[in-house]
N, C-alpha and C positions, 0 to 999 in steps of 0.2 A: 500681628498674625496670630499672635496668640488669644487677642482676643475675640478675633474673628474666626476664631476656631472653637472658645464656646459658646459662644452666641450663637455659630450655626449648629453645636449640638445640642444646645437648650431650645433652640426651636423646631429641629427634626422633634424632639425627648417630648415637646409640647403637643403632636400630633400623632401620636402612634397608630395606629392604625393606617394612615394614609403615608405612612414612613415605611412601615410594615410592606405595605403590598408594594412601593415602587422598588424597595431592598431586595424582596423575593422574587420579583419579577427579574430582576436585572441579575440576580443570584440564578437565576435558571439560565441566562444568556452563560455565565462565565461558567456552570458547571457542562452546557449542553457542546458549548463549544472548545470546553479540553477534552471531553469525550470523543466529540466528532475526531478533534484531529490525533488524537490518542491511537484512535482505532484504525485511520487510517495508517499512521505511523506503524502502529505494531503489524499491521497488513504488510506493510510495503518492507520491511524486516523481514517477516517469516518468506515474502514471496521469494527475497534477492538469497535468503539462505536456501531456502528448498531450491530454488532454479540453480543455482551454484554447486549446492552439494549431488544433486540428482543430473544434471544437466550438461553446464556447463564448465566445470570444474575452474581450473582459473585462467582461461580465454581458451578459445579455438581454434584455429589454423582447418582454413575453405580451402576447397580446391579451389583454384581459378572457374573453374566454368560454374562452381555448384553455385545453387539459387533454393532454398526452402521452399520459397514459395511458387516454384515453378518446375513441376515433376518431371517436364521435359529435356531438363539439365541432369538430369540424376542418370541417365546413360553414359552421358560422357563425362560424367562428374569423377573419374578414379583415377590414380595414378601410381606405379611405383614406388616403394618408399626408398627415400636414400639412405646411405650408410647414413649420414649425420642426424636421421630422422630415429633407425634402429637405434642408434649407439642411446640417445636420452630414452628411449622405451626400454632399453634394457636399463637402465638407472630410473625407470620409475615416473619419470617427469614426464610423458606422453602415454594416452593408448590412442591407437587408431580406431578405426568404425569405419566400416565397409558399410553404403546404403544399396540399396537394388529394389528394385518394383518386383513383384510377384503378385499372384490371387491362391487365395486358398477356400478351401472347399467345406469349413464345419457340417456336419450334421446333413449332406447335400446341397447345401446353400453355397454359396459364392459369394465373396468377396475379395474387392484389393486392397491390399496391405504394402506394408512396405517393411522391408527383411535387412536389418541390423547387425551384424557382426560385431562382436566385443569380444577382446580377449578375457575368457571365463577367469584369468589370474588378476586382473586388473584392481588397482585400488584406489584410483581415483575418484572416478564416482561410488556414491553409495547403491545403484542399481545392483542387485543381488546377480551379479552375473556368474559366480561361483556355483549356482544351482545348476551351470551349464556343460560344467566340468562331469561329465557323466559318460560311461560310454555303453551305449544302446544302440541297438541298428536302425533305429529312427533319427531323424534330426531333431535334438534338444530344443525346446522352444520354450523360454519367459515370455512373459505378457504381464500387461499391465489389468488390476481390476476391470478398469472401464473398459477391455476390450474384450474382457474374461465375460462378463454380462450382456456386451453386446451381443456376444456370437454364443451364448448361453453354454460358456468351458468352461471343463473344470481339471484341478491335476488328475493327470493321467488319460484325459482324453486322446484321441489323436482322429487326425485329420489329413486329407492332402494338402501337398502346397507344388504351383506348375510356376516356375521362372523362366524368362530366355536370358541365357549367358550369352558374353560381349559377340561371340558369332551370330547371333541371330538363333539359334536353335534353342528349342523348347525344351525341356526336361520337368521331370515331377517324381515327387517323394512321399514317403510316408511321413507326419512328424506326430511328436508325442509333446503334451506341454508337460513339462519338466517342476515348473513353480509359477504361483501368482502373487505378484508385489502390489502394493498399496502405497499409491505415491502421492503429493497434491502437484505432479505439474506435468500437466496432460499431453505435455509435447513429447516425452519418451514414453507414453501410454497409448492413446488414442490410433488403431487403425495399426499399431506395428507388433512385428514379431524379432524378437531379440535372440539370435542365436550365436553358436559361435565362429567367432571370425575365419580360423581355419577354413573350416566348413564351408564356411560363404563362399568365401577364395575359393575354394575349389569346386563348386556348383556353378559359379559364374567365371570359374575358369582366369581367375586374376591373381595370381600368384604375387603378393608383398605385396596388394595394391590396398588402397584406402582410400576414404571420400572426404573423410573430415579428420582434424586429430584435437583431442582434449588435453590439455595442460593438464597439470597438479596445480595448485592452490600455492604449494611453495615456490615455483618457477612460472610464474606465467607465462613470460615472453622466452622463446626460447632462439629467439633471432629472425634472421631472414632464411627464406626455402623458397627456391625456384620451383616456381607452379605453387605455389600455398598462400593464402592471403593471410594475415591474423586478426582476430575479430577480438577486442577486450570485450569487459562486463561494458563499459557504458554503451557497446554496442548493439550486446548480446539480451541486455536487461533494458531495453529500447520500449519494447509492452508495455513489461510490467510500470515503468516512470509512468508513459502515456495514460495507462490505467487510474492510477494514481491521482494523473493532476485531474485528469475528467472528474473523478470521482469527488477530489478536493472540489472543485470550482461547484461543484451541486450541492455538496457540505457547506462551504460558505453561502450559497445562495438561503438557506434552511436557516442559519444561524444569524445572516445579517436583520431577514424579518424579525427577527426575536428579540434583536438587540433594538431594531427602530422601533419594536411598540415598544420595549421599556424605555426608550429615549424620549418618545411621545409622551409617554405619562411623568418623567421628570421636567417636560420642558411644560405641558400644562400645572402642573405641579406649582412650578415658579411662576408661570405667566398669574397664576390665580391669587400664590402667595404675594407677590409684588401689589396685585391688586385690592388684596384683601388687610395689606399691612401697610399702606399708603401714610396711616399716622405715625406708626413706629421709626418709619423710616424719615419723616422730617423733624420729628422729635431726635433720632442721632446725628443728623444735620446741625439742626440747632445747639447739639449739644460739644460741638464740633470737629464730628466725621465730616471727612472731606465726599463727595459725591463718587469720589473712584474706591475711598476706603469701602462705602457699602454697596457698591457693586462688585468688590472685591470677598464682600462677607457672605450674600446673596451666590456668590457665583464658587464658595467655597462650601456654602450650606448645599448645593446641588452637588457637588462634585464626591462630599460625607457620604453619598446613596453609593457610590461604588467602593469605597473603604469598608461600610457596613454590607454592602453585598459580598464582598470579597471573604469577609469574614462567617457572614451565613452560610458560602457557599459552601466555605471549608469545612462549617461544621456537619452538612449532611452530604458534601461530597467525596470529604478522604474516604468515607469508609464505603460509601458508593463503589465509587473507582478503582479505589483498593480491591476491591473484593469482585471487580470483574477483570480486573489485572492477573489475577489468581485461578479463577475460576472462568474468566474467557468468553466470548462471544459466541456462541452455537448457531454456526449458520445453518441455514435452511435446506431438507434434503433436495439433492438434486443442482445442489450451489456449483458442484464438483464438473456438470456437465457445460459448464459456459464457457469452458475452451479457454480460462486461463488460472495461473497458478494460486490458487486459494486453497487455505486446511479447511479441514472442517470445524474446525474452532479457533477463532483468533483473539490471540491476546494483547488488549491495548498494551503502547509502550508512553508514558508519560515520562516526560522531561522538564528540568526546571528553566528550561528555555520556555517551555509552552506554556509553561503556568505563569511564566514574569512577562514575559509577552502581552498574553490574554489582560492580565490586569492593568498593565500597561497600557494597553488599546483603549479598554473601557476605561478606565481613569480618566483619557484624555478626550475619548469622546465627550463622557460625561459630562467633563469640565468643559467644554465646548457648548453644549446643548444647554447646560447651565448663563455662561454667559449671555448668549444671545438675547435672552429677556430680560434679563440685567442690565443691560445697554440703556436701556428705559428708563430707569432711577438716575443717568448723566443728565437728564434732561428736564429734570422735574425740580421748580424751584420750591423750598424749603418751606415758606408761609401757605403754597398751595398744599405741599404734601401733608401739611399739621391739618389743614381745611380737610385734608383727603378728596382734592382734590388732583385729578391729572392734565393738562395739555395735551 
């Protein structure tokens, strides 16, 4: 082995140039593809934190009837809370959220929204609902940027808002927005008006009722509740996975091309070398290498192209990668409105799983792709090969 180890680096050492460019090539596969999935990594990190910290705190508890995605539920979506529900909100480990349909009026304009309740003391989520703790003869209203810009708000605007409460009767207010948050996770943004829960309760006429409840992070599961379903993260964070792997499977589609041309260019690489070194190789025949010893040298000398890319890569990729790990990926304005959780800058997350991985993959590709033409020298008897000739 050992001497098939420099044999095959005195003859990469003998060809630089055509060493060079299949190393660099294949140093572009290993560096393009810890990046790919680096970025998607550090993505799929920031989304489950931002949706967690802003969102979903640490699971949720539905009502029975409630559906997200289906607004026709959000009528009969409330219920009473029970003592056993108060008793952990007054310890912290719950806030409720009251939802209700309404349309509000900016600027003359109309739109429908949908009207929020939070307890303005709550610390579960990081949503600033503290700004709501205000007492004004308007109804306090947060909002999200992206809603602040749709509807062209700003603080201290105000506006109408006409709901109908659980009887069927219409009512209408004055409201005032109170603060605007800057969030990256568009589902407590987009289309809602964040007020406080009292208030709610009492414009829709629901006294201790709620539509959904948010754990804390420290208790998530806080048992069974007749009428409450509970929804964990792997539920909740259902998207963002989905998001993820689509996005992975188009990553790898981008990286696999990149690794088959440099796989192409080590397998003609060998197919030419075998061809071109037909004496060399019955002369260590003759000299007596067994026929698998230098298919074994041959199939070692291709496999040195990912040890020497590996090493290339390192040299212009740490500080690549590094320094975008740091400094972060700048998405593109307008990234914010595609309806799911992304920052505006994401920071790759590299792990020594991905980089032993990745070298691990190509290594053994390599040494695959290497083989295959190597197969060719079992076959070639030793007086042809001195001749340079092949069968």
């Amino acid at each position: 082995m050992k001497l098939a180890l420099k044999l095959a680096y005195r003859n990469l050492a003998g060809a630089p140039l055509r060493t060079f460019l299949n190393v660099f090539v294949l140093s572009l596969s290993f560096v393009m593809i810890i990046w790919n999935k680096g970025l998607l990594s550090g993505w799929d990190k920031q989304a489950r934190r931002d949706t967690i910290n802003w969102e979903i705190g640490g699971g949720q508890y539905w009502h029975e009837n409630y559906d997200p995605y289906d607004p026709f539920t959000i009528e009969d979506s409330h219920t009473e809370l029970s003592q056993a529900i108060l008793n952990e909100e007054k310890l912290g480990y719950v806030t409720p959220i009251l939802i209700a349909q309404a349309t509000m009026y900016p600027q003359g304009r109309i739109q429908n929204v949908l009207l929020k309740g939070i307890n303005p003391e709550q610390t579960i989520l990081e949503l600033p609902s503290s700004y709501l703790n205000i007492d004004i003869d308007e109804i306090p209203v947060c909002i999200g940027k992206r809603t602040a810009e749709a509807n062209h708000l700003n603080v201290g605007d105000y506006f109408t808002i006409r709901w109908r409460d659980k009887n069927g009767t219409f009512d209408a207010a004055e409201a005032k927005i109170v603060h605007i948050f800057k969030t990256n996770v568009p589902a407590i943004d987009n289309g809602i008006l964040w007020i406080p829960l009292e208030t709610l309760r009492t414009m829709m006429q629901m006294p201790d009722e709620a539509t959904l409840l948010v754990t804390s992070q420290e208790k998530e599961s806080l048992g069974t509740f007749k009428g409450w379903i509970f929804k964990d993260h792997y539920y909740l964070l259902t998207a963002i996975r989905e998001m993820i792997e689509m996005k992975s499977i188009g990553g790898s589609i981008f990286y696999l091309i990149l690794l088959l041309l440099a796989m192409l260019a080590i397998f003609d690489t060998q197919v030419l070398s075998i061809f071109r070194r037909q004496k060399e190789i019955g002369t260590h025949i003759a000299l007596g290498m067994t026929q698998k010893q230098v298919v074994g040298l041959f199939t070692v000398e291709g496999a040195m192209h990912s040890v020497l890319a590996a090493i290339l890569g390192a040299v212009y990729g740490i500080p690549l990668l590094g320094l975008q790990a740091v400094k972060g990926w700048t998405m593109p304005v307008g990234t914010d409105d595609y309806g799911f959780t992304i920052a505006d800058t994401i920071y790759p997350a590299y792990s020594l799983a991905l980089v032993l991985g990745t070298t691990l993959l190509i290594l053994i590709t390599t040494t695959i792709v290497s083989y295959i033409p190597a197969r060719r020298i079992s076959k070639m008897k030793p007086t042809d090969a001195i001749r340079g000739k092949i069968q």
